[in-house]
C-alpha positions as CSV (number, residue, x, y, z in Angstrom):
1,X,36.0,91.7,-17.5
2,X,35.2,88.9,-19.9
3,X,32.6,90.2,-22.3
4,X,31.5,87.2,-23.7
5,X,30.4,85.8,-20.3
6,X,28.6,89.3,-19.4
7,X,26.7,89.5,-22.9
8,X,25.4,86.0,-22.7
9,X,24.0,85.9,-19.5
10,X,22.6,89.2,-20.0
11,X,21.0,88.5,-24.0
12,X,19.8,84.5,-22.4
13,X,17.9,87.0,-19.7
14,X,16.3,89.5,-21.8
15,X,15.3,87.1,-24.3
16,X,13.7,85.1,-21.5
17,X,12.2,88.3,-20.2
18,X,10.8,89.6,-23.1
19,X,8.9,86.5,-23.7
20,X,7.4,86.6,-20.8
21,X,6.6,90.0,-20.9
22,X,4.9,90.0,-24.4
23,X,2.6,87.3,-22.8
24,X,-0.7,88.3,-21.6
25,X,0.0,88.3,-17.9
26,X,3.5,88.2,-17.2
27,X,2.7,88.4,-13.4
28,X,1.8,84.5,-13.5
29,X,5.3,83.5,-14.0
30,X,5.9,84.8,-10.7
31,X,5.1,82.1,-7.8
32,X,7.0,82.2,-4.4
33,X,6.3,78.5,-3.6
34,X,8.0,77.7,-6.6
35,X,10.8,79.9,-6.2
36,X,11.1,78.7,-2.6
37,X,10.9,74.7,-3.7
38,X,13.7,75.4,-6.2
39,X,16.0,77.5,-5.0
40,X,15.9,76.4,-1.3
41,X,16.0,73.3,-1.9
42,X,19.2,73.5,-4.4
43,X,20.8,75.8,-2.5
44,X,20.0,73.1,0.9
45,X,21.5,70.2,-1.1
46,X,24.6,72.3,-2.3
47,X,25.3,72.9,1.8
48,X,24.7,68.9,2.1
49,X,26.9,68.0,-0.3
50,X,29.9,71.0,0.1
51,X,31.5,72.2,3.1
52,X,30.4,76.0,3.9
53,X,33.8,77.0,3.3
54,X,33.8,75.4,0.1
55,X,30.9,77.0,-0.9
56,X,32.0,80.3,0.0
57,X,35.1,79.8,-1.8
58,X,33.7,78.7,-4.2
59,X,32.2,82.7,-4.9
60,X,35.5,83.6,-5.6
61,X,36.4,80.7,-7.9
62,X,33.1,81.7,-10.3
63,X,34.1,85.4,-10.7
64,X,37.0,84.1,-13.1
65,X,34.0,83.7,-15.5
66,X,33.5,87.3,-15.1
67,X,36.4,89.1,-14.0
68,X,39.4,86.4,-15.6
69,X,41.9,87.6,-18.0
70,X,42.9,85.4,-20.8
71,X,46.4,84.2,-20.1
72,X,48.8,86.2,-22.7
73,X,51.1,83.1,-24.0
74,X,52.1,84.9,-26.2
75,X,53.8,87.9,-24.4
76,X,55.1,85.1,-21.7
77,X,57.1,82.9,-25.1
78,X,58.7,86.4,-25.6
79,X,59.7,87.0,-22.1
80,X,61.0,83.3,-21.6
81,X,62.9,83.8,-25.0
82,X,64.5,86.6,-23.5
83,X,65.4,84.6,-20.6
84,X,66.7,81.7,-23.1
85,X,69.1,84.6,-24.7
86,X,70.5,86.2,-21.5
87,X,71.2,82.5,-20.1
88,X,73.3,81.5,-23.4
89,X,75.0,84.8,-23.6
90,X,76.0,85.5,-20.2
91,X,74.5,82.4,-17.5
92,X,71.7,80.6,-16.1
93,X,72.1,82.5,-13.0
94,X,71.8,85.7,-14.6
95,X,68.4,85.2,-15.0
96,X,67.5,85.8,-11.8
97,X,67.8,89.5,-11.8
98,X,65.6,89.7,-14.8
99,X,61.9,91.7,-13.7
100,X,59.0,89.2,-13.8
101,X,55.5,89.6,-12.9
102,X,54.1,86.5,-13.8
103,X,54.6,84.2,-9.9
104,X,55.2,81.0,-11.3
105,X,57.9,82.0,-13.5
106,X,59.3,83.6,-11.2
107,X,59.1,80.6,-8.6
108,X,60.1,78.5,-11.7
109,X,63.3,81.2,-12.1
110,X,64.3,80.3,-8.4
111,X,63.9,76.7,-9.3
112,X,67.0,77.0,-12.1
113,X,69.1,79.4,-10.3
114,X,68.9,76.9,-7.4
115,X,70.5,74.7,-9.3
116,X,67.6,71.4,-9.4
117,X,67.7,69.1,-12.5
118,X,65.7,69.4,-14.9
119,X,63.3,66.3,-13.6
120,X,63.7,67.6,-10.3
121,X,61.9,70.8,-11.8
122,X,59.4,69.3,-14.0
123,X,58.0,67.1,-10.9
124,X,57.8,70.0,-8.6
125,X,56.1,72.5,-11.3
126,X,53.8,69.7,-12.6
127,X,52.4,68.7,-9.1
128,X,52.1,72.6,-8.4
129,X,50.0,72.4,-11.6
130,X,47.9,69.6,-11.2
131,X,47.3,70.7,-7.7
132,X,45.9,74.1,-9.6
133,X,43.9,72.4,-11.6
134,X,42.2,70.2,-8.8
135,X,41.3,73.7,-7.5
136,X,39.8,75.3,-9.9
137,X,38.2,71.7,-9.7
138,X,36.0,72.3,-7.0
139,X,34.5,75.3,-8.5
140,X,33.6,73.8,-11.6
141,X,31.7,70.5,-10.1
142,X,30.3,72.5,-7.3
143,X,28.4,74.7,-10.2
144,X,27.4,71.4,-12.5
145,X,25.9,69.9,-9.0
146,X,24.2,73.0,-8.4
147,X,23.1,72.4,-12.7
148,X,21.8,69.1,-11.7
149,X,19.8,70.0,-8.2
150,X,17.7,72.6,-9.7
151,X,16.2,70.9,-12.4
152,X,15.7,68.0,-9.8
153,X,13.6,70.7,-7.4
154,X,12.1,72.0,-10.3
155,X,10.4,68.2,-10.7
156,X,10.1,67.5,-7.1
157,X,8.0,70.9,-7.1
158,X,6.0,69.6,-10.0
159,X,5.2,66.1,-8.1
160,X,4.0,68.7,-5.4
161,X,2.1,70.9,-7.5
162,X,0.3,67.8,-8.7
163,X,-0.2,66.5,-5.5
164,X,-2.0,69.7,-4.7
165,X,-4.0,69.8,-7.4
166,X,-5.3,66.1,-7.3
167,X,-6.2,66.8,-3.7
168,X,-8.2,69.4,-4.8
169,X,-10.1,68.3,-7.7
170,X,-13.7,69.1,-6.4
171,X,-12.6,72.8,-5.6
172,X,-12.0,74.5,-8.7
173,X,-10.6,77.5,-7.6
174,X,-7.4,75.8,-6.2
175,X,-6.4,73.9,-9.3
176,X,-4.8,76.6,-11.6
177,X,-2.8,77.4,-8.1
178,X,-1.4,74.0,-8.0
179,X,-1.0,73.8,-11.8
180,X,1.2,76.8,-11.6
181,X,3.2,75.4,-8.7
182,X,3.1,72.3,-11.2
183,X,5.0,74.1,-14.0
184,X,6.8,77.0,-12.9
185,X,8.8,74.5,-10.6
186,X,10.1,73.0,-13.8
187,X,10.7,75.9,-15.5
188,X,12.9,77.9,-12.7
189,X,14.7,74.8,-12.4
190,X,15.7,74.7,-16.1
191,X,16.6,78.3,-16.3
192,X,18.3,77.8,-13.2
193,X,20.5,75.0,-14.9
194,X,21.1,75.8,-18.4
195,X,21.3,80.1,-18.2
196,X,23.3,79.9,-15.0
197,X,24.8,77.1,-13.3
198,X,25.8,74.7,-16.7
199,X,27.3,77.6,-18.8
200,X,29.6,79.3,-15.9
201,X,30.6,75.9,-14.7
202,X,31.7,75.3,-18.7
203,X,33.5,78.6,-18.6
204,X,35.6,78.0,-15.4
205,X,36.5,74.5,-17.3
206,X,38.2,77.0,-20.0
207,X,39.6,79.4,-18.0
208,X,41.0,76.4,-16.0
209,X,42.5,75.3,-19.1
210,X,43.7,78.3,-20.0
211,X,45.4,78.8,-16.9
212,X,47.0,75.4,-16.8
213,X,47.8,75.4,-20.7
214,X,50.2,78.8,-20.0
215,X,51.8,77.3,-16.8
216,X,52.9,74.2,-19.0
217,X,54.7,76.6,-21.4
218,X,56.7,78.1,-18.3
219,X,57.5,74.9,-17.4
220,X,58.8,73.7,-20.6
221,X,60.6,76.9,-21.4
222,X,62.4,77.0,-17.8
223,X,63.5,73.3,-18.7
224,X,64.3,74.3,-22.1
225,X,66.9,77.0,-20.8
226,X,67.8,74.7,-18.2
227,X,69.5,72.4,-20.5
228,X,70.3,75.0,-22.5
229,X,68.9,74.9,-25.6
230,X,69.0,77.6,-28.5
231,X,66.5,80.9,-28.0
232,X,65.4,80.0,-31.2
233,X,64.5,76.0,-30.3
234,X,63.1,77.3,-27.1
235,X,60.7,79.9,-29.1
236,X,60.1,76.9,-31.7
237,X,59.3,74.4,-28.9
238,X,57.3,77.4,-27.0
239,X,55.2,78.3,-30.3
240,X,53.6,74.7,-30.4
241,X,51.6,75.6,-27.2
242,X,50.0,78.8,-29.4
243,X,46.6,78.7,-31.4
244,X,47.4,78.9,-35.3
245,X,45.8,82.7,-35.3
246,X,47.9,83.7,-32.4
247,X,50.8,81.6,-33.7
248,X,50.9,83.6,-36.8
249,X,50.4,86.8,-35.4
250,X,53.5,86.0,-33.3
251,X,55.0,85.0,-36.2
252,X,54.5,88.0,-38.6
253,X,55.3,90.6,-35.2
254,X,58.6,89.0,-34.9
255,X,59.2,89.1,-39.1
256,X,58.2,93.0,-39.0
């Protein structure tokens, strides 16, 4: 589970919570109209605009901001430098008995052993890539257009509010009704956006990048060992795709 993503979410909502609560009537910050203008109509223009099985699919896409596990690159140069040692010492077809548990290695594995040429490999593992990342794609601009719907609602709801309470002017009772149809439209709309919606469509954008960013050092190590250069150009080469911290904390396990 990723932590960050849990404690956010659940520190944006008690801090909005408590202060509401600390008000004097936290009960007027609950309005069904408003609720129903908002998140009706963004969830009705996010069925407009998507097909239902995107939309459902697109569920599963937004629990990587929960439930995704950070790509180890690290762990993966080390298994690929392995494969870069048994391929010099004994043969590039040896590597296929090696035990992998990473899928596109392991599809990348077959790729070598197969015998295709090093372009022939980068093409096919760069479209399987890109065709990843226009995946994950979906997810990410179904989330920003549900970001930019509810804040929309949230003003169409104020417009209606205000409508309401022009309408009404000579019965006073039925003003501070309207006016909080008026207001809490906007504000649902913005929580809506900028709690929800905005920062998990940001976090699928990383984990997206994550994902992609640890595929592109398989590929480049299968190609490496391919045209068989050294283990230690292959780790070298591999290393580049590494964050300085994790780079010399790869660096300082391999000197111990």
């Amino acid at each position: 589970m990723d932590i960050s993503t849990v404690i956010g979410l659940v520190l944006g909502t008690v801090l909005v919570t408590t202060a509401i609560v600390i008000g004097e009537s936290p009960l007027v910050f609950i309005n069904v109209p408003s609720l129903l203008i908002v998140v009706g109509g963004t969830l009705a223009v996010t069925l407009i605009k998507n097909p239902l099985t995107r939309v459902f699919g697109t569920i599963k896409v937004v629990k990587n901001a929960f439930f995704g596990r950070a790509p180890q690159d690290d762990a993966l140069i080390t298994k690929i430098v392995e494969l870069a040692r048994t391929a010099r010492r004994e043969s590039l077809l040896s590597i296929e008995k090696a035990e992998v548990d990473n899928e596109f290695l392991a599809r990348a594995i077959r790729l070598a052993v197969d015998g295709h040429e090093p372009e022939s490999i980068r093409r096919i593992l760069s479209t399987e890539i890109s065709a990843l990342a226009q995946r994950h794609k979906v997810g990410q601009d179904l989330m920003e257009g549900i970001a930019t719907s509810a804040p929309a609602f949230g003003m169409i709801g104020t417009l209606i509010g205000l409508v309401n309470m022009l309408a009404s002017m000579d019965d006073p009772a039925t003003i501070g009704p309207a006016m909080a149809v008026a207001i809490l439209t906007t504000l649902y709309g913005a929580l809506i956006a900028n709690l929800v919606a905005n920062p998990i469509a940001e976090k699928l954008k990383y984990r997206s990048r994550e994902e992609v960013n640890s595929r592109i050092v398989i590929l480049e190590g299968i190609i490496s060992i391919v045209e068989g250069d050294h283990p230690a150009s292959v780790e070298q080469k591999l290393m580049a795709f590494l964050d300085p911290k994790k780079r010399e904390a790869a660096t300082a396990k391999q000197a111990a």
